[in-house]
N, C-alpha and C positions, 0 to 999 in steps of 0.2 A: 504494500500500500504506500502510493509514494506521502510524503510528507507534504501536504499541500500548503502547512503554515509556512514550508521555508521557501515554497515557491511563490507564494504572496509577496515575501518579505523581501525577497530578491524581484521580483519585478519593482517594487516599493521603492528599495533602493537604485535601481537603477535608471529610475525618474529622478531619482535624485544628484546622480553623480555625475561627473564630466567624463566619465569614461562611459557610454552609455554603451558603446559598441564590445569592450572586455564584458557587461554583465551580460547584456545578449549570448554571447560566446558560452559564459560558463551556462545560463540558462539552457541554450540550445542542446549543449554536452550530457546537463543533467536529464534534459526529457528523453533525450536520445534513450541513454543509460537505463530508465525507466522502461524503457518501450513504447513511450508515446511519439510516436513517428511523426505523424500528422501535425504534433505542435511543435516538435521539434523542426522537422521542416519549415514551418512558418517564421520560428524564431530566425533561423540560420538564413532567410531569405529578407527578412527584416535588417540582420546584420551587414547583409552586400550590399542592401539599397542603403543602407549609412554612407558608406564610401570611406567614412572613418576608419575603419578597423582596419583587420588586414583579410578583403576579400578574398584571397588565395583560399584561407584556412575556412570560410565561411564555401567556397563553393568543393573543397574537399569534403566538408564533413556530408554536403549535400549528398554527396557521388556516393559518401560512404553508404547513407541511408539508403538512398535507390539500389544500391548492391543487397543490402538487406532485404528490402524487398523485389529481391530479383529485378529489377526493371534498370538492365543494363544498360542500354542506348542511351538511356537517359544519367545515367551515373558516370557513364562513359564521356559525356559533353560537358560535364561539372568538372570531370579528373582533366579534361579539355584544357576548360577555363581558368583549372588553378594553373599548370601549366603555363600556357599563355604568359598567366602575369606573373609568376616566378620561374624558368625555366629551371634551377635547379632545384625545384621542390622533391624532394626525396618520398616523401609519402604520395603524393601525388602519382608519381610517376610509379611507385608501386603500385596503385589503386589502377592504373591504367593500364598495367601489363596483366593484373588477376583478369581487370576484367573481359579484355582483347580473351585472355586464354580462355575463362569461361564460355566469351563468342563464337571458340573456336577459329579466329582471326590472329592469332599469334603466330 
């Protein structure tokens, strides 16, 4: 049962700080972590439209989620886009060789 008071309490906070894009991050992390896909998704696509943060990590954790739930193509154009804006992202480029193999496009 996730802890919904600490999830209030960090959205809460994070109306309140000037790093709005880091609580988004760990928000998105914890839902993930939880299993709630759907808001996790939402959070971590809130985080890109910031432009603040560091998009890279916001459209990796995307790609991560779509690989969870199977929906490679789409996970695969996320691992794209962190790509893109960090060339040497290391996770990234992992997430993008699983998933080519999983496509059978490796």
């Amino acid at each position: 049962m996730p802890n919904l008071r600490c999830l209030r309490q960090t959205s809460l906070a994070s109306s309140r700080r000037p790093c709005f894009a880091c609580w988004l991050a760990f928000l998105g992390s914890l839902l993930a972590k939880q299993g709630r896909l759907d808001e996790a998704k939402e959070v971590w696509r809130k985080h890109i439209r910031l432009g603040t943060g560091e998009t890279d990590e916001g459209h990796l954790n995307l790609g991560l989620i779509y690989r969870a739930e199977q929906k490679y193509s789409v996970a695969l154009r996320h691992a794209e886009k962190a790509i893109a804006i960090d060339p040497n992202y290391k996770a990234a480029k992992k997430l993008r060789a699983d998933l080519l193999d999983a496509m059978g496009k490796s």
